[in-house]
TIVO-2410 file (N, C-alpha, C; in nm, 3 decimals):
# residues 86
REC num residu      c1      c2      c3 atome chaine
REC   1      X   0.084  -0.117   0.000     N      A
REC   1      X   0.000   0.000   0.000    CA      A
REC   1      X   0.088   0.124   0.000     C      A
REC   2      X   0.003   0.233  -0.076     N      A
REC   2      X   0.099   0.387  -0.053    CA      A
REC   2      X   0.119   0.416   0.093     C      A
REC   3      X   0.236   0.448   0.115     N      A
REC   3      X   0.251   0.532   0.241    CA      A
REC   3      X   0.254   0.652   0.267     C      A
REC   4      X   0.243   0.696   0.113     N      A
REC   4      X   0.251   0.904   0.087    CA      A
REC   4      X   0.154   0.941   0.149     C      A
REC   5      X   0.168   1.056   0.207     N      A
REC   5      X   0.027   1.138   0.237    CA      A
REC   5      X  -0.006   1.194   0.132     C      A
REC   6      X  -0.157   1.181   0.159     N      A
REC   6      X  -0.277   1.240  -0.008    CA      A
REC   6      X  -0.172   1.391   0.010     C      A
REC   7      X  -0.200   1.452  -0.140     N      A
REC   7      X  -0.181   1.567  -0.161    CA      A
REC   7      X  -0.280   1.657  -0.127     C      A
REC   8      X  -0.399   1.643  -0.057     N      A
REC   8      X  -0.506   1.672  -0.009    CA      A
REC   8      X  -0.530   1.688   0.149     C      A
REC   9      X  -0.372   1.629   0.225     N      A
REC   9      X  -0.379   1.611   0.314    CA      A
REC   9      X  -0.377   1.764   0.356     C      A
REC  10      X  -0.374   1.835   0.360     N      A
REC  10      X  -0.326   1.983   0.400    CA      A
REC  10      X  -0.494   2.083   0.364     C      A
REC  11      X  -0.566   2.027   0.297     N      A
REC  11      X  -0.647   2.119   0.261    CA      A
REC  11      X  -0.755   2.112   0.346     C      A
REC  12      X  -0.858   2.188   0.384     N      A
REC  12      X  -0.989   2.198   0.497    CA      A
REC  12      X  -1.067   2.176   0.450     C      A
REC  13      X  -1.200   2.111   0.473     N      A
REC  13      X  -1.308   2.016   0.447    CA      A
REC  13      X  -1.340   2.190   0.330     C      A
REC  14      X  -1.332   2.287   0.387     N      A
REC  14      X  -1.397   2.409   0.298    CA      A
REC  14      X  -1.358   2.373   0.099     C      A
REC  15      X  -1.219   2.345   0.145     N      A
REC  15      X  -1.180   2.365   0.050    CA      A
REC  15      X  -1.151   2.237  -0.065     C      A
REC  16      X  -1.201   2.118  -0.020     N      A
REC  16      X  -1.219   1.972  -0.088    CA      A
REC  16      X  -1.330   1.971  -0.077     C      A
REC  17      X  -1.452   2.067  -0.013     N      A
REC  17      X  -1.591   2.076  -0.104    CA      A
REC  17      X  -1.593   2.144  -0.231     C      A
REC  18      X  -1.522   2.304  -0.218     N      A
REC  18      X  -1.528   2.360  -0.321    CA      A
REC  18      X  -1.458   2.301  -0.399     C      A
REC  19      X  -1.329   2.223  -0.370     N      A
REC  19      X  -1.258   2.146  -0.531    CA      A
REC  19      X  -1.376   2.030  -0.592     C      A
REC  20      X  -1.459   1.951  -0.460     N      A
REC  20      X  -1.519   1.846  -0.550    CA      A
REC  20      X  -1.616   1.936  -0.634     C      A
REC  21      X  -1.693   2.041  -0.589     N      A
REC  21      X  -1.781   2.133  -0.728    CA      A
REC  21      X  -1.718   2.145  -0.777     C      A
REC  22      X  -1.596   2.168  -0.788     N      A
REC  22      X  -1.524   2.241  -0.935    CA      A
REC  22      X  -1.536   2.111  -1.034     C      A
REC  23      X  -1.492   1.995  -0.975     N      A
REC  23      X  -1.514   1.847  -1.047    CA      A
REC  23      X  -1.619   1.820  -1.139     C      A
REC  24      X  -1.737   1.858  -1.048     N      A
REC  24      X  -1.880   1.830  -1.074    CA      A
REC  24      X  -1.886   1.948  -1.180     C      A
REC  25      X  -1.836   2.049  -1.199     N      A
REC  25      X  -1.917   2.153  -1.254    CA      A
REC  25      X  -1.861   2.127  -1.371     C      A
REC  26      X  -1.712   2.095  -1.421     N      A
REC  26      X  -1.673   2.078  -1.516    CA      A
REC  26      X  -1.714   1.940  -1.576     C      A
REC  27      X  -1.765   1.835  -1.452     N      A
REC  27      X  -1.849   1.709  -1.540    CA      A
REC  27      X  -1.943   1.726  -1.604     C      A
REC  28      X  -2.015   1.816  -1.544     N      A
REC  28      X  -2.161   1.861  -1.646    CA      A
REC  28      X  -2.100   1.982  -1.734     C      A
REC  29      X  -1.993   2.006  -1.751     N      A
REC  29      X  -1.923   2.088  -1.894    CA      A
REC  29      X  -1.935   2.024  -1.994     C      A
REC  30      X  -1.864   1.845  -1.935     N      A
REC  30      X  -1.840   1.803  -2.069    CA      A
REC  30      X  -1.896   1.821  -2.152     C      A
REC  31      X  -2.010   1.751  -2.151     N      A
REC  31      X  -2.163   1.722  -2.255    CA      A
REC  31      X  -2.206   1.852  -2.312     C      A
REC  32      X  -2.175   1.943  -2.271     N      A
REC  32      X  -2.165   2.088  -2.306    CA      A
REC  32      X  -2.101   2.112  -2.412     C      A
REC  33      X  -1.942   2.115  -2.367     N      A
REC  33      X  -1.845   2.133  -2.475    CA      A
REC  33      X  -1.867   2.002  -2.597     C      A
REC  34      X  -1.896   1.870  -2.595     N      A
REC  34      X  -1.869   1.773  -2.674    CA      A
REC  34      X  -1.978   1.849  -2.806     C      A
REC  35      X  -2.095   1.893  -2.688     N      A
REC  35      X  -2.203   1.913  -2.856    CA      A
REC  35      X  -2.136   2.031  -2.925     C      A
REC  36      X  -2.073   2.145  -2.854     N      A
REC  36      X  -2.011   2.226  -2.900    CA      A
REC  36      X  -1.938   2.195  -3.057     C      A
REC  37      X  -1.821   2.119  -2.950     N      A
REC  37      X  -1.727   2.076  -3.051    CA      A
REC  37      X  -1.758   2.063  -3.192     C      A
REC  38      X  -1.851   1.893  -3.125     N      A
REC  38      X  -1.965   1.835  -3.279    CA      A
REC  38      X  -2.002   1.940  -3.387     C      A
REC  39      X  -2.097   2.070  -3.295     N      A
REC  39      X  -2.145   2.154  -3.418    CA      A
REC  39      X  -2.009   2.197  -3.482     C      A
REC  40      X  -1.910   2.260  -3.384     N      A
REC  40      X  -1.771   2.350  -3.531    CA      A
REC  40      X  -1.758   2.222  -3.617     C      A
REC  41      X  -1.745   2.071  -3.577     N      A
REC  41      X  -1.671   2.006  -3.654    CA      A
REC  41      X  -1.770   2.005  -3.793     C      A
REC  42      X  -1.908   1.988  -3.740     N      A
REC  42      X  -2.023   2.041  -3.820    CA      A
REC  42      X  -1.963   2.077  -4.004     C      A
REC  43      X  -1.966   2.189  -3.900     N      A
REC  43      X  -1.972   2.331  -3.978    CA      A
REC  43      X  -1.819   2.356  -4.082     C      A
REC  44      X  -1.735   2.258  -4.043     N      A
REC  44      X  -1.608   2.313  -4.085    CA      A
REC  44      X  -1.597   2.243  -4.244     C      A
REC  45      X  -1.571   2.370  -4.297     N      A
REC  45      X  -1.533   2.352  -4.480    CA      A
REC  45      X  -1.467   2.301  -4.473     C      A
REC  46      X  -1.418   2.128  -4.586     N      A
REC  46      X  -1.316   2.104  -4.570    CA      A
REC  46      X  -1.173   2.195  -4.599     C      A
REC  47      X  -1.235   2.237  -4.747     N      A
REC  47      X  -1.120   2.339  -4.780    CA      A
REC  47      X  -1.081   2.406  -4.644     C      A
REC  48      X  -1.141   2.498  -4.653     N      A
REC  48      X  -1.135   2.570  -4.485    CA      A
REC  48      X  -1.013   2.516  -4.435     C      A
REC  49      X  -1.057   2.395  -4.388     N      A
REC  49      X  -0.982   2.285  -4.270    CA      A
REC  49      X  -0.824   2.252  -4.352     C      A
REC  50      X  -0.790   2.260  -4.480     N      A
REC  50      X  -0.658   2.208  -4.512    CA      A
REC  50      X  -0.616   2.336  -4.520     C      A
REC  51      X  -0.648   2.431  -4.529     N      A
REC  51      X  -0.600   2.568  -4.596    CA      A
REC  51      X  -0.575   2.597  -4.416     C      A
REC  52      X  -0.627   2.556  -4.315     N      A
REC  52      X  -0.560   2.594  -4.229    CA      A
REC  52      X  -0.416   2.535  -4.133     C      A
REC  53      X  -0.462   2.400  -4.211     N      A
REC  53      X  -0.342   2.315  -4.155    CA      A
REC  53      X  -0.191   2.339  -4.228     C      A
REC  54      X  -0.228   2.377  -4.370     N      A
REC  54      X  -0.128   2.403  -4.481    CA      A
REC  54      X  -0.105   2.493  -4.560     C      A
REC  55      X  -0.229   2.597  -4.482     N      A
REC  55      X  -0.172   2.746  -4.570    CA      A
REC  55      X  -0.280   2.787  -4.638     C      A
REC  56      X  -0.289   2.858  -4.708     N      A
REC  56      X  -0.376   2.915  -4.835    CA      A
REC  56      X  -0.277   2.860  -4.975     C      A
REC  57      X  -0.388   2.779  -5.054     N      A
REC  57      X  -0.328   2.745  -5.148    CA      A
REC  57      X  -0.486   2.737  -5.297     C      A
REC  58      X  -0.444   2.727  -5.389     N      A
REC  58      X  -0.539   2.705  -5.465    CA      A
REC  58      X  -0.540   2.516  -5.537     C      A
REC  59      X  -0.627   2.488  -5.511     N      A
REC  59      X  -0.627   2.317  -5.503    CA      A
REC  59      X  -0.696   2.332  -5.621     C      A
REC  60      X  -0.702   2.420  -5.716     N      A
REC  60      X  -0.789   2.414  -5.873    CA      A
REC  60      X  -0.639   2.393  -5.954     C      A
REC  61      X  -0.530   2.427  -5.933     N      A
REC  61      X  -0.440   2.422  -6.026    CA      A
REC  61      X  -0.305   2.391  -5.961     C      A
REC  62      X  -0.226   2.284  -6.121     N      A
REC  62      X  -0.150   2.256  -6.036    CA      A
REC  62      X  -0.045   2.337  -5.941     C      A
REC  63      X   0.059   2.279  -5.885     N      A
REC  63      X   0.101   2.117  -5.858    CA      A
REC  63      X  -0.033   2.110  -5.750     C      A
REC  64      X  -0.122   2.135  -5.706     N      A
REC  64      X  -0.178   2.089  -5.601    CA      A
REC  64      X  -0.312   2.028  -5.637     C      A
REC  65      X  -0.359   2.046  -5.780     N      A
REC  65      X  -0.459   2.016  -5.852    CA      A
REC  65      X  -0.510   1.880  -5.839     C      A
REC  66      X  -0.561   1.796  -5.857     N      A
REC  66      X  -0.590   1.658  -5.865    CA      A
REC  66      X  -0.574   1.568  -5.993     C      A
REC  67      X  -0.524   1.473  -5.994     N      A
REC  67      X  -0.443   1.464  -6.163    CA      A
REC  67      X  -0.549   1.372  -6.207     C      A
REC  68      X  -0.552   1.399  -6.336     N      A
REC  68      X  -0.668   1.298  -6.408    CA      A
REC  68      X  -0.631   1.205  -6.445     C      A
REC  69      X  -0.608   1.090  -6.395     N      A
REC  69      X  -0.545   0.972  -6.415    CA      A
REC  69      X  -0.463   0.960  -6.265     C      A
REC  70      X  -0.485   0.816  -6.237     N      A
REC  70      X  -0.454   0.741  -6.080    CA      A
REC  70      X  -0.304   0.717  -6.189     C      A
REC  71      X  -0.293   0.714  -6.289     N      A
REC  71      X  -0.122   0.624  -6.324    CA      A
REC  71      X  -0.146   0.471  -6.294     C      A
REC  72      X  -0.212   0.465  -6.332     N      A
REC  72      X  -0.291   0.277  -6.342    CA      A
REC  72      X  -0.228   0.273  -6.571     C      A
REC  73      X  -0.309   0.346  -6.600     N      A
REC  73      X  -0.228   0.322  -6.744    CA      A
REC  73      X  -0.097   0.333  -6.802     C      A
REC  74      X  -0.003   0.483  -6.761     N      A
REC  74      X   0.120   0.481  -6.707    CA      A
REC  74      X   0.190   0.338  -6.643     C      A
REC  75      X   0.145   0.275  -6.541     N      A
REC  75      X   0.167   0.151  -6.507    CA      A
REC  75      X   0.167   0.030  -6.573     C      A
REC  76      X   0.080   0.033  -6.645     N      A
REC  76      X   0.012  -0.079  -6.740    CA      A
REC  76      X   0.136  -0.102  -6.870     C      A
REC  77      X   0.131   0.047  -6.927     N      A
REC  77      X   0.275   0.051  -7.018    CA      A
REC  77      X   0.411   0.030  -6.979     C      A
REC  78      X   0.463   0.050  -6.845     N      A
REC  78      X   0.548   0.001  -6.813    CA      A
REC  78      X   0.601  -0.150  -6.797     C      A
REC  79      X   0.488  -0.232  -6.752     N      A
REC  79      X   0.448  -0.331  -6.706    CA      A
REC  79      X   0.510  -0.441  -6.822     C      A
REC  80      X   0.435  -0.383  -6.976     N      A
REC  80      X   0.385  -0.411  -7.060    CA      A
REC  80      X   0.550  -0.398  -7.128     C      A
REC  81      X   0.625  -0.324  -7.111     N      A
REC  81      X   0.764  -0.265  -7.190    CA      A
REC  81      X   0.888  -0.339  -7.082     C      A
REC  82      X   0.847  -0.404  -6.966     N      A
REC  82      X   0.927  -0.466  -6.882    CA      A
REC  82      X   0.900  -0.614  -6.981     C      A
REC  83      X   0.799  -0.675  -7.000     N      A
REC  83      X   0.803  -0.796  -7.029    CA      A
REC  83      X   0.807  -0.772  -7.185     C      A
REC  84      X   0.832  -0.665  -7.253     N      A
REC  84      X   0.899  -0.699  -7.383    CA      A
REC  84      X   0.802  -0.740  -7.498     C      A
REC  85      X   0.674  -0.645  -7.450     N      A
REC  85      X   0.551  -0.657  -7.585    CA      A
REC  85      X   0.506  -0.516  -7.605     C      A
REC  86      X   0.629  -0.451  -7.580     N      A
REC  86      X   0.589  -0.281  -7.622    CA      A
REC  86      X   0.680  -0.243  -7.692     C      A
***
């Protein structure tokens, strides 16, 4: 068993009532803050959300654009020029 004295040992019944409300008051915060949260996460543009993690950028053009083609056909020709029928 611990042999430390609580860190509580020093404080007056006054004042380990008012810490357990503080407990309590921020337990019934949570559920407070969680719906909070929920709605920003809601609400948040993704754009919004990368442009804040990475800046302001324009994701319509490149290099940051989205490329038309995964490189599945690129692949295919390689594939195809490794085994010597291209």
């Amino acid at each position: 068993m611990n042999s430390k004295a609580s860190s509580l040992a020093h404080w007056t019944p006054d004042q380990i009532a008012l810490g357990q409300r503080w407990v309590r008051t921020w337990q019934a915060a949570a559920h407070a803050l969680e719906q909070v949260r929920r709605q920003e996460l809601r609400r948040l543009v993704p754009e919004h959300a990368v442009a804040l993690l990475c800046g302001p950028a324009d994701y319509r053009v490149p290099p940051r654009a989205p490329k038309l083609t995964s490189g599945l056909v690129e692949q295919q020709r390689w594939f195809m020029k490794a085994a010597g029928r291209a």
